[in-house]
C-alpha positions in Angstrom: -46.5 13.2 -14.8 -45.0 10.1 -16.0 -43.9 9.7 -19.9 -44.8 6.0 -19.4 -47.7 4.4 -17.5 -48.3 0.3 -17.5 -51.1 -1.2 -15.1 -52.2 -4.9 -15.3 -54.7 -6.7 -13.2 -53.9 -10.1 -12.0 -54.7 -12.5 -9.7 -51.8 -14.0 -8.7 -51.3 -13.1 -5.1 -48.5 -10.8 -3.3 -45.9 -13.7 -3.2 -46.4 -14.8 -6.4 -46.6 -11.0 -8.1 -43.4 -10.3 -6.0 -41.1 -13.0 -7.5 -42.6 -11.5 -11.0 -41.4 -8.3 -10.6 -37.6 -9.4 -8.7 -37.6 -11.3 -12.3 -38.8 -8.5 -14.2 -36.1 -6.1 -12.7 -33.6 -8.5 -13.0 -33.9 -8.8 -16.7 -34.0 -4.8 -17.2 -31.3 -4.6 -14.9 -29.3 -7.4 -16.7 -30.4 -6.1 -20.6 -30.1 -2.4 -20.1 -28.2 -1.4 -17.4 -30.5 -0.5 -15.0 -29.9 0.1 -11.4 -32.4 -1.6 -9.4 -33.9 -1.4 -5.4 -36.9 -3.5 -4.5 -38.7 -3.0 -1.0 -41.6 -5.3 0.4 -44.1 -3.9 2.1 -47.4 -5.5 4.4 -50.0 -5.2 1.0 -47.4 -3.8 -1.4 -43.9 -3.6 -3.0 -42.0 -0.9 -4.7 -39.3 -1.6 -7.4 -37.1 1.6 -8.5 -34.9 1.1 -11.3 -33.1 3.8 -13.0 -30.1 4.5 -15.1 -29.2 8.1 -17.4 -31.9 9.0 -18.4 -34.8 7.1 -16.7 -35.7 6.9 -14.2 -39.2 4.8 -12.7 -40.7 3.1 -10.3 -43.2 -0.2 -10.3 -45.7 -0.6 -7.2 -46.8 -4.4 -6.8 -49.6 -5.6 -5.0 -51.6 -8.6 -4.9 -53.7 -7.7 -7.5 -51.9 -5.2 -9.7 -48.6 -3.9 -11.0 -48.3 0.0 -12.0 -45.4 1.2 -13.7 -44.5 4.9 -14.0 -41.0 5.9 -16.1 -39.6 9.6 -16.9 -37.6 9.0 -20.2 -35.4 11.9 -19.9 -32.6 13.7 -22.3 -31.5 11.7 -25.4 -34.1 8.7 -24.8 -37.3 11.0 -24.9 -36.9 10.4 -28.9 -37.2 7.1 -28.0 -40.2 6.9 -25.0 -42.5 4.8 -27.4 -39.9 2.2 -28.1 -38.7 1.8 -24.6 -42.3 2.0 -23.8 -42.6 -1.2 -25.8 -40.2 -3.2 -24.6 -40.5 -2.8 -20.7 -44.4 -3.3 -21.3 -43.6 -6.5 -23.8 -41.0 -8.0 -20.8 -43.9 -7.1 -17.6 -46.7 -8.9 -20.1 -44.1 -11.9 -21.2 -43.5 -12.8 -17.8 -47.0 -12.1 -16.7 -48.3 -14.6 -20.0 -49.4 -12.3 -21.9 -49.2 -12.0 -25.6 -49.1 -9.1 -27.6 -49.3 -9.9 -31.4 -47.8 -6.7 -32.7 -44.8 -7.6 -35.4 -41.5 -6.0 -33.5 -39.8 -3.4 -35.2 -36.0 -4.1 -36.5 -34.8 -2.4 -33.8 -32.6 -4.3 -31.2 -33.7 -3.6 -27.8 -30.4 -3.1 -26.8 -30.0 -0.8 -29.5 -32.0 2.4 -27.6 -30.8 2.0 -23.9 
């Protein structure tokens, strides 16, 4: 079982959802580190991204995204935070606002 789970609805479409989630792994890729695979399928995509540590996945489909992460060694002190900030970056680039003050951490800071 996962130690983090993300699903959002949306209606944007496969093409549209796709170039979220290239952006979405670019970012995490670029800001933590993160290797990074995407594969397209007919009715849906799979992003893997992974570095020491965690390890995930993020299924994309015309109507959904579903991330799944295994925070693993040192990190699993930190799941709720990473937790945080990959779900703050999927919902930022999806429009969604969460109106929870950040904590002083640097996101860098844990990864």
């Amino acid at each position: 079982m996962p130690d983090i789970h993300i699903e959002r609805s949306h209606g944007l479409g496969l093409e549209a959802a796709r170039a979220i989630a290239r952006k979405w792994l670019r970012q995490v890729e670029q800001d933590y580190g993160l290797e990074c695979s995407y594969e397209e399928g007919p009715t849906q995509d799979l992003g893997r991204f992974s570095r020491a540590g965690i390890d995930g996945s993020v299924e994309v489909s015309g109507d959904s995204f579903r991330l799944q992460a295994t925070v693993a060694g040192m990190f699993s002190a930190f799941g709720g935070q990473i937790e945080q900030r990959l779900r703050q970056k999927l919902d930022d680039l999806l429009g969604k606002r969460d109106d929870e003050d950040d904590d002083a951490y640097n996101d860098k800071d844990w990864l």
